[in-house]
N, CA, C and O atoms as a GROMACS GRO file, in nm:
protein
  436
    1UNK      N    1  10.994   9.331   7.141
    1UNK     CA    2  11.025   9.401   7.264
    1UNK      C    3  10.895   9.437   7.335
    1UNK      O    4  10.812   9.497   7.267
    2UNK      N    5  10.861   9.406   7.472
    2UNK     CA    6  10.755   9.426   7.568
    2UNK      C    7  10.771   9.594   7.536
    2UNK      O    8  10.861   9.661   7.485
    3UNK      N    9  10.616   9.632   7.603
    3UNK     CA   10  10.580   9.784   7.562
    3UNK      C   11  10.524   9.808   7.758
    3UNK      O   12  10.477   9.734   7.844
    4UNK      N   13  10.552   9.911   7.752
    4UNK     CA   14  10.514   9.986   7.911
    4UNK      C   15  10.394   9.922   7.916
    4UNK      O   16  10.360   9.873   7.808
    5UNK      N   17  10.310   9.905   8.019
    5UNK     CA   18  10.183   9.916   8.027
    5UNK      C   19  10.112   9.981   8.133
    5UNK      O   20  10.180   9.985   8.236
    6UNK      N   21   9.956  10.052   8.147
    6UNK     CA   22   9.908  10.083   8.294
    6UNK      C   23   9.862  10.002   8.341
    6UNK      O   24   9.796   9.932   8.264
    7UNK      N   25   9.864   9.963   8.468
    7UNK     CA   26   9.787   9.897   8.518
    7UNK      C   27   9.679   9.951   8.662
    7UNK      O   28   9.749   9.993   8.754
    8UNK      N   29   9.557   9.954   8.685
    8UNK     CA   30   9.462   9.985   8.772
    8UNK      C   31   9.468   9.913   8.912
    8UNK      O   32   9.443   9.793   8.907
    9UNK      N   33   9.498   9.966   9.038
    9UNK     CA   34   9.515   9.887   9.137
    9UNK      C   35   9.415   9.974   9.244
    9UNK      O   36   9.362  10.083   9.221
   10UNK      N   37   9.407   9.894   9.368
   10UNK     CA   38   9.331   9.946   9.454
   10UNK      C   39   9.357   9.915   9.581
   10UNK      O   40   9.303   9.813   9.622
   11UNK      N   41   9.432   9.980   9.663
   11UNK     CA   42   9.505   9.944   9.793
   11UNK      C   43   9.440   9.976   9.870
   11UNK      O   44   9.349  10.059   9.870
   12UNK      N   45   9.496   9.884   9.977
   12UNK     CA   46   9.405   9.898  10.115
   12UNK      C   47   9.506  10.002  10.196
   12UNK      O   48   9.627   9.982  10.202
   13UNK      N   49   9.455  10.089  10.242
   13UNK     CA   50   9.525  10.235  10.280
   13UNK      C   51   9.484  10.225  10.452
   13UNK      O   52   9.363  10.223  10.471
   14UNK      N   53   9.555  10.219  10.557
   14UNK     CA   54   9.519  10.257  10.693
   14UNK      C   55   9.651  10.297  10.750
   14UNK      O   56   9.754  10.239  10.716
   15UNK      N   57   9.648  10.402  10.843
   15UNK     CA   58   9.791  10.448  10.878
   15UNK      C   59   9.719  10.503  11.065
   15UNK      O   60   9.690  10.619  11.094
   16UNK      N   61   9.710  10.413  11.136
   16UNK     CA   62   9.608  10.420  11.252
   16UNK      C   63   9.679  10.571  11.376
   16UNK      O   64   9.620  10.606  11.478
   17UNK      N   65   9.799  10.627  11.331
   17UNK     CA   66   9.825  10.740  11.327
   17UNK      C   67   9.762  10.844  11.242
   17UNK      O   68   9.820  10.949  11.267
   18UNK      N   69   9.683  10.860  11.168
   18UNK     CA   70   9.685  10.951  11.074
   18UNK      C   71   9.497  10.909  11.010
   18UNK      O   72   9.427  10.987  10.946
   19UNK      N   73   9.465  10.788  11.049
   19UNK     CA   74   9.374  10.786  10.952
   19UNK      C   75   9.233  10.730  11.123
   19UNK      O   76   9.243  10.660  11.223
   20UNK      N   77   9.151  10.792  11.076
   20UNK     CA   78   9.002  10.683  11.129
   20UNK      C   79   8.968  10.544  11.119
   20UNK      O   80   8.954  10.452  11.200
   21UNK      N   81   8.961  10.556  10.990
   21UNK     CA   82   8.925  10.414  10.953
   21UNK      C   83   8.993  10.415  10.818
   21UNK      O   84   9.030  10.514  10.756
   22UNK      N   85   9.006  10.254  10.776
   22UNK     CA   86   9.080  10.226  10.666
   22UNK      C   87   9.023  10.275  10.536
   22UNK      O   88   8.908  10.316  10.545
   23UNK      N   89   9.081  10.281  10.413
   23UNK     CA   90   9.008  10.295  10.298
   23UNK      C   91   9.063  10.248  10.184
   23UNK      O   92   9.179  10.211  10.203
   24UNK      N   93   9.020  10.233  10.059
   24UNK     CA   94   9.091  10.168   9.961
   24UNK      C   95   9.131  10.290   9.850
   24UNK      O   96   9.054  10.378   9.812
   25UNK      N   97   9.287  10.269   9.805
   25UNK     CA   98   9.286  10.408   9.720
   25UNK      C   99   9.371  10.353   9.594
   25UNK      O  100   9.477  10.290   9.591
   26UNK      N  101   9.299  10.391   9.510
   26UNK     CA  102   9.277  10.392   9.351
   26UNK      C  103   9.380  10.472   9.327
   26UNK      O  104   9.405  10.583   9.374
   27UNK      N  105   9.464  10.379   9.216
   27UNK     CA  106   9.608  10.443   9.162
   27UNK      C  107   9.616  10.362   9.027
   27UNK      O  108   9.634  10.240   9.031
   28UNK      N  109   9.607  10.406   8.951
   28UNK     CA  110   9.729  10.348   8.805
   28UNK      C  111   9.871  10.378   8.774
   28UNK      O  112   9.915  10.491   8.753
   29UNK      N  113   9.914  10.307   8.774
   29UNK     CA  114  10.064  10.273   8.731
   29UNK      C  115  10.100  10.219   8.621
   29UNK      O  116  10.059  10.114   8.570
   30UNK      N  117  10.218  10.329   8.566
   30UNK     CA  118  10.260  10.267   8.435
   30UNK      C  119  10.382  10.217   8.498
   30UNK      O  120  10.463  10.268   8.575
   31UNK      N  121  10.366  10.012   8.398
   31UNK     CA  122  10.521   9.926   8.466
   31UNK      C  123  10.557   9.894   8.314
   31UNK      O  124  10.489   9.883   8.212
   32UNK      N  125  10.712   9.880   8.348
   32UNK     CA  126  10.811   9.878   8.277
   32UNK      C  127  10.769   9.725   8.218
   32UNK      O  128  10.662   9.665   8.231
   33UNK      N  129  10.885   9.689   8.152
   33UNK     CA  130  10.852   9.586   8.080
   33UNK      C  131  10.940   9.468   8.182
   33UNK      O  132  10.901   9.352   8.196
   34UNK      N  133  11.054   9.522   8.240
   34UNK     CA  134  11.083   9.445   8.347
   34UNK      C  135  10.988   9.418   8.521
   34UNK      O  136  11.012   9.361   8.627
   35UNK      N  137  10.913   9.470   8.483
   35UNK     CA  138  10.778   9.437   8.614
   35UNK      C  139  10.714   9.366   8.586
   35UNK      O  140  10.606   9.402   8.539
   36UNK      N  141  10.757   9.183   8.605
   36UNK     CA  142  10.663   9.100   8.603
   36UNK      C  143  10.595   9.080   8.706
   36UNK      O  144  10.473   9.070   8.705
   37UNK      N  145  10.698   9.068   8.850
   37UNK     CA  146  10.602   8.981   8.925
   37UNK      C  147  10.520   9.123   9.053
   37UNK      O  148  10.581   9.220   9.099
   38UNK      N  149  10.401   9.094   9.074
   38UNK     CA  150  10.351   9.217   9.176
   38UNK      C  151  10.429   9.275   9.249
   38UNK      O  152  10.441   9.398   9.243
   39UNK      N  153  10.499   9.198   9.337
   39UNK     CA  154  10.574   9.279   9.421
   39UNK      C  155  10.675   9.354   9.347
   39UNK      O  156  10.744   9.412   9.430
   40UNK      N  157  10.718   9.380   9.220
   40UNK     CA  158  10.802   9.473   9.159
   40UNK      C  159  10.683   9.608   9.110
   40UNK      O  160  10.724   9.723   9.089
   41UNK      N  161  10.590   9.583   9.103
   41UNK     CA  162  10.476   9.678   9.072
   41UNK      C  163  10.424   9.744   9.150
   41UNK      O  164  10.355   9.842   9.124
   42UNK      N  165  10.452   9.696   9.271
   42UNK     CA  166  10.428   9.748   9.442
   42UNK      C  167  10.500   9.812   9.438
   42UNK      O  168  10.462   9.927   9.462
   43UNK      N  169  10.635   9.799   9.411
   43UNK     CA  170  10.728   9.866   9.454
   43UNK      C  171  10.778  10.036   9.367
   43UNK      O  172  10.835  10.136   9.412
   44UNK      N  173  10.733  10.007   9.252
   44UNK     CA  174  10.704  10.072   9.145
   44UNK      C  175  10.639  10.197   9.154
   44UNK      O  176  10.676  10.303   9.104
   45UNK      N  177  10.492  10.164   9.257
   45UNK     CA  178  10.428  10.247   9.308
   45UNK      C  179  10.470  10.333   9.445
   45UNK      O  180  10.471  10.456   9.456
   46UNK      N  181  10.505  10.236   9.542
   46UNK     CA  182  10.563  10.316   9.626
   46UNK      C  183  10.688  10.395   9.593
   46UNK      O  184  10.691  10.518   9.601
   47UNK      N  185  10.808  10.307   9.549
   47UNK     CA  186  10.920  10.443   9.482
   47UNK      C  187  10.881  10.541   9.385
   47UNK      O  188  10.924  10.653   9.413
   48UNK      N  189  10.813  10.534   9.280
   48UNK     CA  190  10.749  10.627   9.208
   48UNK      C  191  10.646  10.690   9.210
   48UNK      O  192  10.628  10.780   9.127
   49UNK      N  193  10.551  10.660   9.305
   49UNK     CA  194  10.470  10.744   9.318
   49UNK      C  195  10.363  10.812   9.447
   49UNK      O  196  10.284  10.906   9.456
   50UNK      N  197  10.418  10.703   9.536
   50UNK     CA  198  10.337  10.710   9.691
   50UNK      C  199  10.464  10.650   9.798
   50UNK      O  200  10.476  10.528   9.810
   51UNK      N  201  10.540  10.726   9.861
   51UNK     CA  202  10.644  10.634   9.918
   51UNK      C  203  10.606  10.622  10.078
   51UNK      O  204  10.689  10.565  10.149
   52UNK      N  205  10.514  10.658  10.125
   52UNK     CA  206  10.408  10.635  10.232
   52UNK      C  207  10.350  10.491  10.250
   52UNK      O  208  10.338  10.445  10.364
   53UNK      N  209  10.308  10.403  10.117
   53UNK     CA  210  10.298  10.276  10.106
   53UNK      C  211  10.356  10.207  10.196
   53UNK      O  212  10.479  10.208  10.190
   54UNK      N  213  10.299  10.134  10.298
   54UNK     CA  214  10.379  10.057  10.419
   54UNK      C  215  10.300   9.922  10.338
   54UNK      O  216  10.185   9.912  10.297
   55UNK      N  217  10.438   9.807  10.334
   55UNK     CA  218  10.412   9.663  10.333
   55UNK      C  219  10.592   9.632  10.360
   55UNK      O  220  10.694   9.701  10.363
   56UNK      N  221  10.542   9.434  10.384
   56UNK     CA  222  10.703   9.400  10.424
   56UNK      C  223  10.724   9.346  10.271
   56UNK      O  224  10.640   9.334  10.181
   57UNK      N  225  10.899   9.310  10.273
   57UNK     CA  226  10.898   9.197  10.180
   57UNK      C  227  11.062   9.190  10.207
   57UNK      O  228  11.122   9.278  10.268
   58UNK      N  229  11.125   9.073  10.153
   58UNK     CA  230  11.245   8.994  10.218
   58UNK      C  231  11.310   8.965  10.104
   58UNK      O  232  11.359   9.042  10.021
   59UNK      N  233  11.306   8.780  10.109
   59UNK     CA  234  11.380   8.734   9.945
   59UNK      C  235  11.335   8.758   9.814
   59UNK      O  236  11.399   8.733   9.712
   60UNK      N  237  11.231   8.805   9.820
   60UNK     CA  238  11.203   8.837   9.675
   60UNK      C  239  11.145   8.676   9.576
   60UNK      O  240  11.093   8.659   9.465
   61UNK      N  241  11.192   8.580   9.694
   61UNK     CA  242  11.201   8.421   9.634
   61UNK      C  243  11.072   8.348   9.698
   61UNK      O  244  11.062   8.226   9.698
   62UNK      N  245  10.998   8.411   9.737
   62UNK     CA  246  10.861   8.301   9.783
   62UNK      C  247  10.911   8.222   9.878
   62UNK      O  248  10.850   8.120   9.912
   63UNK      N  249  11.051   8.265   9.947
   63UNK     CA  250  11.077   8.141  10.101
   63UNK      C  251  11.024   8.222  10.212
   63UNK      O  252  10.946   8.172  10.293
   64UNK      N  253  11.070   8.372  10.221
   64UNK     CA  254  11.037   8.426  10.386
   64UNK      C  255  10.912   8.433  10.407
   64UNK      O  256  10.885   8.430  10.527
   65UNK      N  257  10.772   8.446  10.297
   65UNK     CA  258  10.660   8.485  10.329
   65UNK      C  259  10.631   8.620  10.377
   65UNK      O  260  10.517   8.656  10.406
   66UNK      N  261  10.773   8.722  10.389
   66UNK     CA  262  10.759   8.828  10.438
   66UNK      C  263  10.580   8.932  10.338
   66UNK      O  264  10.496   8.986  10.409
   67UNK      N  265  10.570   8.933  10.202
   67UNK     CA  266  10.502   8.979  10.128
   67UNK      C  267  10.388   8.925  10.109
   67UNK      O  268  10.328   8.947  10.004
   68UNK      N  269  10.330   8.838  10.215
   68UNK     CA  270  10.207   8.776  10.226
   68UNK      C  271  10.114   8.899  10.226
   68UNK      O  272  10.128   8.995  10.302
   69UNK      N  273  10.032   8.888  10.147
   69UNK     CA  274   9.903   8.984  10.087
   69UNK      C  275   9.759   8.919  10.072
   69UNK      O  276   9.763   8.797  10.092
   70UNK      N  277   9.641   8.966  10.043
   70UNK     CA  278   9.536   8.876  10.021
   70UNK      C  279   9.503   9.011   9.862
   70UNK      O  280   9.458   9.126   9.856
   71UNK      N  281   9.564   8.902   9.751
   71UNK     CA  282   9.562   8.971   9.631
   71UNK      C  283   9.446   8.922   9.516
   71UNK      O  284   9.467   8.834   9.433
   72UNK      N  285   9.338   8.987   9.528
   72UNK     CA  286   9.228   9.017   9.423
   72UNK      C  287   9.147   8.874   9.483
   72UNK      O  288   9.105   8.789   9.404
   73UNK      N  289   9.131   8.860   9.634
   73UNK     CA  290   9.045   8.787   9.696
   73UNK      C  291   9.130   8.671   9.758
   73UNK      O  292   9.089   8.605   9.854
   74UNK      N  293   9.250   8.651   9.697
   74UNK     CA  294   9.284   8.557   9.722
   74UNK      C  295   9.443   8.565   9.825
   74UNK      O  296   9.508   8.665   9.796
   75UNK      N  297   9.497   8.494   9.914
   75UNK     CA  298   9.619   8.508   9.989
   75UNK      C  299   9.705   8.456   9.897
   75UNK      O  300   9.672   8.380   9.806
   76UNK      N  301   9.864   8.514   9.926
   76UNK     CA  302   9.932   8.499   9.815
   76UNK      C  303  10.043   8.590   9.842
   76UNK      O  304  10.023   8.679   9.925
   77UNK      N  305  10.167   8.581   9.778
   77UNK     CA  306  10.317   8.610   9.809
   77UNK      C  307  10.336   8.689   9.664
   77UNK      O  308  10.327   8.646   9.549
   78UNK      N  309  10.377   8.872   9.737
   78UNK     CA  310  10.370   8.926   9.641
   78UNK      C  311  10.473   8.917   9.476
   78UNK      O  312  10.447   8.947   9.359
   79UNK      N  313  10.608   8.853   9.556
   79UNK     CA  314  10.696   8.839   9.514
   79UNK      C  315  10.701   8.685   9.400
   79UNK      O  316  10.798   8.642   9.339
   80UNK      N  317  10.572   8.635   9.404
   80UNK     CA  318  10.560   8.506   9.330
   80UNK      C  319  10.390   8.496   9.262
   80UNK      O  320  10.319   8.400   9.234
   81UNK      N  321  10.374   8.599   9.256
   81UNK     CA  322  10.232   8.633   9.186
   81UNK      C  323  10.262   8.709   9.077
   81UNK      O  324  10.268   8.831   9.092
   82UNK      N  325  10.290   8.640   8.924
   82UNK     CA  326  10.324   8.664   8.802
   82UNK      C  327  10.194   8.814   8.790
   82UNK      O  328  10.077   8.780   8.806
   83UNK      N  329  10.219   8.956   8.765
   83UNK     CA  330  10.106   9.008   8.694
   83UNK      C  331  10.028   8.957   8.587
   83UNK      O  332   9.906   8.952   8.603
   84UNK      N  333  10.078   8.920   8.483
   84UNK     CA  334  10.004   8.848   8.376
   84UNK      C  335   9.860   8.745   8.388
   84UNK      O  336   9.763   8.708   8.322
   85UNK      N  337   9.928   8.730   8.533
   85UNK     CA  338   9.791   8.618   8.551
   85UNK      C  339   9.668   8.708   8.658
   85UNK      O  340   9.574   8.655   8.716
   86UNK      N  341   9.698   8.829   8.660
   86UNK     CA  342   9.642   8.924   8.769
   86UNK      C  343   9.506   8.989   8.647
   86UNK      O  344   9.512   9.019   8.527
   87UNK      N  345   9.395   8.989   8.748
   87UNK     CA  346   9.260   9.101   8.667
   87UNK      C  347   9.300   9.254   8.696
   87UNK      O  348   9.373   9.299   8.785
   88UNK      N  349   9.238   9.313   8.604
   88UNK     CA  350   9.227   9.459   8.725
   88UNK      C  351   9.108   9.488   8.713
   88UNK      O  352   9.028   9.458   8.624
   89UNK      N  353   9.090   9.569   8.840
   89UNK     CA  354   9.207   9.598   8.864
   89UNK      C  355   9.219   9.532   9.012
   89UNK      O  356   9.133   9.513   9.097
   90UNK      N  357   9.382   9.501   9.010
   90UNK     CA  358   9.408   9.461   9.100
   90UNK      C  359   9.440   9.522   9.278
   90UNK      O  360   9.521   9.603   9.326
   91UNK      N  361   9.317   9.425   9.343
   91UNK     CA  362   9.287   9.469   9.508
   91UNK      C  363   9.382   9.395   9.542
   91UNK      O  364   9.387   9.277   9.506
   92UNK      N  365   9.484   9.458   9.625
   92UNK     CA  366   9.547   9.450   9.739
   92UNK      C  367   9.487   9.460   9.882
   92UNK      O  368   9.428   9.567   9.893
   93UNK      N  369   9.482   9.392   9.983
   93UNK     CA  370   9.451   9.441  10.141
   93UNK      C  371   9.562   9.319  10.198
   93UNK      O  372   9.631   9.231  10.146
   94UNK      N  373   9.538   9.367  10.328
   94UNK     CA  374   9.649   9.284  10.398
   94UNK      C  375   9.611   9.162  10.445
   94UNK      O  376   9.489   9.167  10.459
   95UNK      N  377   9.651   9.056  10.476
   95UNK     CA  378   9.636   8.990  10.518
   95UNK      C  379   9.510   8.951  10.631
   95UNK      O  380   9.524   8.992  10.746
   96UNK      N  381   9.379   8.867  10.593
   96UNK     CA  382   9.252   8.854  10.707
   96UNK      C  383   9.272   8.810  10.820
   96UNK      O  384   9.364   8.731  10.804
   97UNK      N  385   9.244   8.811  10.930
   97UNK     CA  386   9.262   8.772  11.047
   97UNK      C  387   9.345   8.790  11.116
   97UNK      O  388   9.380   8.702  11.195
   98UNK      N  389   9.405   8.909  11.110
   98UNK     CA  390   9.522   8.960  11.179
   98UNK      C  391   9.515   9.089  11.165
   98UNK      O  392   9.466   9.158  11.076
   99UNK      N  393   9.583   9.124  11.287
   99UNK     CA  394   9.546   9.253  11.344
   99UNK      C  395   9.635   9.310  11.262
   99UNK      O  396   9.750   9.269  11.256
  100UNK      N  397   9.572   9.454  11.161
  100UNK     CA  398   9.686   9.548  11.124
  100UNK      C  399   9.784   9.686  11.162
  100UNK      O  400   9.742   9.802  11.168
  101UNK      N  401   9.894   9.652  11.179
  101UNK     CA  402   9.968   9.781  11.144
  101UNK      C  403   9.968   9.891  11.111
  101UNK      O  404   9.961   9.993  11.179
  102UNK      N  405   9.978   9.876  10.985
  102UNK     CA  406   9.950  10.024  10.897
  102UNK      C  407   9.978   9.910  10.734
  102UNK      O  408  10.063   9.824  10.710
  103UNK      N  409   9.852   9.972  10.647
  103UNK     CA  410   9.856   9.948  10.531
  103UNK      C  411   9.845   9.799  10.469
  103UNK      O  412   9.736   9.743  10.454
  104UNK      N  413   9.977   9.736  10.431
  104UNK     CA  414   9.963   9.595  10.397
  104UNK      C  415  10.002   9.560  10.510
  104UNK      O  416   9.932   9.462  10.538
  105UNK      N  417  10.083   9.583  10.605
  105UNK     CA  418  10.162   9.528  10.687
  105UNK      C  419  10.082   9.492  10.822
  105UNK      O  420  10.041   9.578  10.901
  106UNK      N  421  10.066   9.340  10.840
  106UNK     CA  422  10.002   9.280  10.939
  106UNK      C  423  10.055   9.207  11.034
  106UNK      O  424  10.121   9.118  10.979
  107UNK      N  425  10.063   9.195  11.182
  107UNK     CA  426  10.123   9.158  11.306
  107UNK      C  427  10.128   9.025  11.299
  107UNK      O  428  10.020   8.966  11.295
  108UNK      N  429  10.186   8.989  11.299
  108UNK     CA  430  10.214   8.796  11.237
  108UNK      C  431  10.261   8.705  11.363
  108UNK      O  432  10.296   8.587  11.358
  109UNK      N  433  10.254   8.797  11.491
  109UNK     CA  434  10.301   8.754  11.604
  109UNK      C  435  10.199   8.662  11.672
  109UNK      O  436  10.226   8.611  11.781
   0.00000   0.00000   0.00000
């Protein structure tokens, strides 16, 4: 039987209501043994512990692209990025070259 584990993350934090400039904020999270793929660990964090966390996400299936992230350097769909294969700790920011929103969530227009 899988055992809880923490894991070390580091989000890209901007809320252009509320904040100056962006910043990155340091959180550990303990995930269940059913939190494989990131975007359930995202989510993990925002329902359990920060529900301020702004990002999108859709099918859950790697078709809408809604959860497009640039995760630990690299771009990538939160919902199809196994943790297991993740360093920590793992950087989240939003998407490069596009203007942001607030937080992960970037204007795709």
């Amino acid at each position: 039987m899988s055992q809880k584990r923490k894991v070390k993350f580091e989000i890209y934090r901007y809320d252009p209501d509320k904040d100056e400039r962006p910043y990155m904020q340091k959180i550990e999270v303990e995930l269940e043994p059913t939190d494989k793929m990131l975007l359930d660990a995202i989510l993990r964090i925002k329902n359990d512990m920060d529900d301020s966390l702004a990002l999108r996400r859709s099918c859950r299936e790697g078709v809408c692209g809604s959860d497009a992230m640039n995760i630990n350097g690299k771009n990538g769909l939160a919902c199809t990025t196994n943790m297991r294969d993740l360093k920590e700790p793992v950087v989240l920011r939003p998407l490069p070259g596009l203007p942001v929103i607030r937080d992960l969530i970037v204007d795709m227009t």
